[in-house]
C-alpha positions as CSV (number, residue, x, y, z in Angstrom):
1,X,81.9,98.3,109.3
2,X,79.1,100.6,109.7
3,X,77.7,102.5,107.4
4,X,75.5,105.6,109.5
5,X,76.6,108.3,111.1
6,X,77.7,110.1,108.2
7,X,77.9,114.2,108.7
8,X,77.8,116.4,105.6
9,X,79.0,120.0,106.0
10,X,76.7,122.1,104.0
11,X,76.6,125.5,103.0
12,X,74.8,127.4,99.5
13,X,77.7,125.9,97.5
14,X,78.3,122.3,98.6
15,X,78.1,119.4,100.9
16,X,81.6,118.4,102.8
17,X,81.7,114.6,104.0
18,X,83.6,114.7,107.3
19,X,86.0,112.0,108.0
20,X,88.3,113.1,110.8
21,X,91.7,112.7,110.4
22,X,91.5,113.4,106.8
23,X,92.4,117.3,107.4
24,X,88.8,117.8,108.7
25,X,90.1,120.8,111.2
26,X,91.7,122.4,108.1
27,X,88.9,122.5,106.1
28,X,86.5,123.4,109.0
29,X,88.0,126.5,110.0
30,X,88.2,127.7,106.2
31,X,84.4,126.9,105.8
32,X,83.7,128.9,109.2
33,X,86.2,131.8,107.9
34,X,84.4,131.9,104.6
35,X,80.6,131.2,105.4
36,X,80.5,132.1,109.3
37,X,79.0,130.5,112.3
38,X,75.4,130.7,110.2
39,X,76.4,129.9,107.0
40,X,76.6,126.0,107.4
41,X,74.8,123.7,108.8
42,X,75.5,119.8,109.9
43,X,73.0,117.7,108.3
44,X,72.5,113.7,107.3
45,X,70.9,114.5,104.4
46,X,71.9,114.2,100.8
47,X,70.6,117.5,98.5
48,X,71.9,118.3,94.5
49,X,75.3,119.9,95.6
50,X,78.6,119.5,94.6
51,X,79.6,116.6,97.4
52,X,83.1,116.5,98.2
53,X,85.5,114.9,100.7
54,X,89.4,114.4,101.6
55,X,91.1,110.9,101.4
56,X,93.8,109.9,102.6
57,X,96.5,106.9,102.9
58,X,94.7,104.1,104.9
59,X,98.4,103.5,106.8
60,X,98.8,107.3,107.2
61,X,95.6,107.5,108.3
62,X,95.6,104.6,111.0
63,X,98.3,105.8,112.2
64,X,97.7,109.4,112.6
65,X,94.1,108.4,114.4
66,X,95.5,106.2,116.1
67,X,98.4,108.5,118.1
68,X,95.5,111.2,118.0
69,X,93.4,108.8,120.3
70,X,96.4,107.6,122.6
71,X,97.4,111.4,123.2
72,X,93.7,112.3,123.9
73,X,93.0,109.7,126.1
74,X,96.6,109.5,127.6
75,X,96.9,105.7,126.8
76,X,100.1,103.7,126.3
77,X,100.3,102.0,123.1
78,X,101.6,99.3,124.4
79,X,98.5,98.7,126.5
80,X,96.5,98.3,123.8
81,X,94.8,95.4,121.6
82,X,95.5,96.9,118.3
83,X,93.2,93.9,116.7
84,X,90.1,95.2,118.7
85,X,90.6,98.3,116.6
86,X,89.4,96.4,113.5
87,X,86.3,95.0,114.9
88,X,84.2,96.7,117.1
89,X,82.0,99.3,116.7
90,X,82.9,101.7,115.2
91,X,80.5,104.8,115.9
92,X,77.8,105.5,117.7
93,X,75.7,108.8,118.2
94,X,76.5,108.8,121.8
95,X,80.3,109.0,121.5
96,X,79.6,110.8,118.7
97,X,77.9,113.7,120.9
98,X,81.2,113.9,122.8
99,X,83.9,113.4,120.5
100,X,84.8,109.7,121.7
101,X,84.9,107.3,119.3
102,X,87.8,105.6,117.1
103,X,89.6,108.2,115.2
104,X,91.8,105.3,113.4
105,X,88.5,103.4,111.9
106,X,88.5,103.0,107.9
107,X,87.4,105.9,105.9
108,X,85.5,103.7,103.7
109,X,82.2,103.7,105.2
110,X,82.0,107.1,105.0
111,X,82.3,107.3,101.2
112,X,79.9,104.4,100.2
113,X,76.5,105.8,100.3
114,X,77.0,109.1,99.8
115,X,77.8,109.8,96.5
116,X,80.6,112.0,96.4
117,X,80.8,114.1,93.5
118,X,84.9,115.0,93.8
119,X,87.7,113.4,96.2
120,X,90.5,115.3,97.1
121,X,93.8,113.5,98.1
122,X,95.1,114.9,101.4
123,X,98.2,115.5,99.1
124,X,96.5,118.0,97.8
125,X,94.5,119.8,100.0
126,X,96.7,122.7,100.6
127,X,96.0,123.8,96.6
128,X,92.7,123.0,96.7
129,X,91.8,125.2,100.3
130,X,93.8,127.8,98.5
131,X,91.7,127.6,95.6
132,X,88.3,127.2,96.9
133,X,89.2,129.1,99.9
134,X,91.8,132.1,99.4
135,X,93.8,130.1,102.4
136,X,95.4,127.2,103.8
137,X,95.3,126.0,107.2
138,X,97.4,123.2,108.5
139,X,95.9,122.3,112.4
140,X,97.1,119.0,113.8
141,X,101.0,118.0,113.4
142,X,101.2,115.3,116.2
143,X,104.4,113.7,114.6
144,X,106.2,112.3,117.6
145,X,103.6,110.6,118.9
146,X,102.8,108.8,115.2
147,X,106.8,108.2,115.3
148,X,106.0,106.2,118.6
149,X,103.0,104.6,117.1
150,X,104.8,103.5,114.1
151,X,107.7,102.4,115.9
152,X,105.9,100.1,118.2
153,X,103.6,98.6,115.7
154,X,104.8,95.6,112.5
155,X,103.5,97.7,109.6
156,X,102.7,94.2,108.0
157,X,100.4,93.5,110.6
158,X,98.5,96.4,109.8
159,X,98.4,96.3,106.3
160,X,96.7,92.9,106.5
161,X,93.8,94.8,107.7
162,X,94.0,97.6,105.4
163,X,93.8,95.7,102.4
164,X,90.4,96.7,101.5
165,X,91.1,100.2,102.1
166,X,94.2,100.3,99.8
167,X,91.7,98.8,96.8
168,X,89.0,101.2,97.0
169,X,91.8,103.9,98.0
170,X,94.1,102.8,94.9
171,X,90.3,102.9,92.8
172,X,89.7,106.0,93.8
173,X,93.1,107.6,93.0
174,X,92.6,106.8,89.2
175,X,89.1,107.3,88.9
176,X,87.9,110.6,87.1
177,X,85.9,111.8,90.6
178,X,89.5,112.5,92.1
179,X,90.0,116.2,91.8
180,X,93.4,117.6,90.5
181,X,94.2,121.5,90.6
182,X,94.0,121.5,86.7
183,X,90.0,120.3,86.7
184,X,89.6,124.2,88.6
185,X,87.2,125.0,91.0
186,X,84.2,123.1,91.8
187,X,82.4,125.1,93.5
């Protein structure tokens, strides 16, 4: 795992933790409708702000990253070695720069040092964006390629990777830091 390269969205009102594939384009384009091109920043730096991020299914997620990566790159699942995708790098600032870097990696590392004040399920992201944002915006719907994805790969081959996701997933889901629709607005 590696635990840099963590980007936090901020504006006057909050810090977002990107993870792609977690409905970052979603959220992106309602932070640049609401605060325009000036009114965030990208920064590494924790500040006292509400801190917030989207989680999601560690299967869902896999899979969605990984069809997102095949499609971009024009790769064949079957050509690849899906166990490489569990332990190498995982980011670095150069393929950061250009986009290039495993979109299917865990979203844990992103969470562990950066003291998130409210998770929101993926599940419930629509609401929330509504709420916090007047709008929703659903951007990438790549189905049949995580239909191909799916269908190539054993799902219980894949989970016996995921299983440390699932725990801190499954933690975080009955923790009081996940947001619900009834706790309001948080920022």
């Amino acid at each position: 795992m590696n635990f840099g390269m963590v980007e936090f969205i901020e504006t006057k009102d909050f810090q977002y933790v990107r993870i792609f594939k977690n409905g970052n384009g979603s959220v992106m384009k309602c932070i640049k409708e609401k605060y325009g091109d000036n009114g965030y920043t990208s920064t590494n730096h924790l500040n006292k702000k509400t801190r917030w991020v989207v989680i999601r299914d560690p299967y869902e997620r896999f899979i969605s990253g990984l069809a997102y990566d095949l499609k971009r790159h024009k790769v064949k699942i079957e050509d690849v070695n899906i166990k490489k995708l569990f332990y190498m790098h995982q980011l670095h600032l150069r393929n950061s720069w250009s986009g290039n870097f495993k979109h299917s990696i865990s979203q844990m590392p992103f969470m562990l040092t950066t003291q998130i004040t409210h998770f929101i399920d993926i599940k419930d992201l629509n609401i929330f964006l509504k709420m916090h944002f007047g709008k929703t915006e659903k951007i990438n719907n790549n189905n049949s390629k995580k239909q191909e994805v799916e269908n190539f790969l054993d799902k219980n081959d894949i989970m016996k990777y995921l299983h440390m996701d699932y725990y801190v997933y499954n933690f975080i889901k009955t923790s009081p830091f996940l947001w619900e629709w009834q706790h309001g607005k948080i920022f």
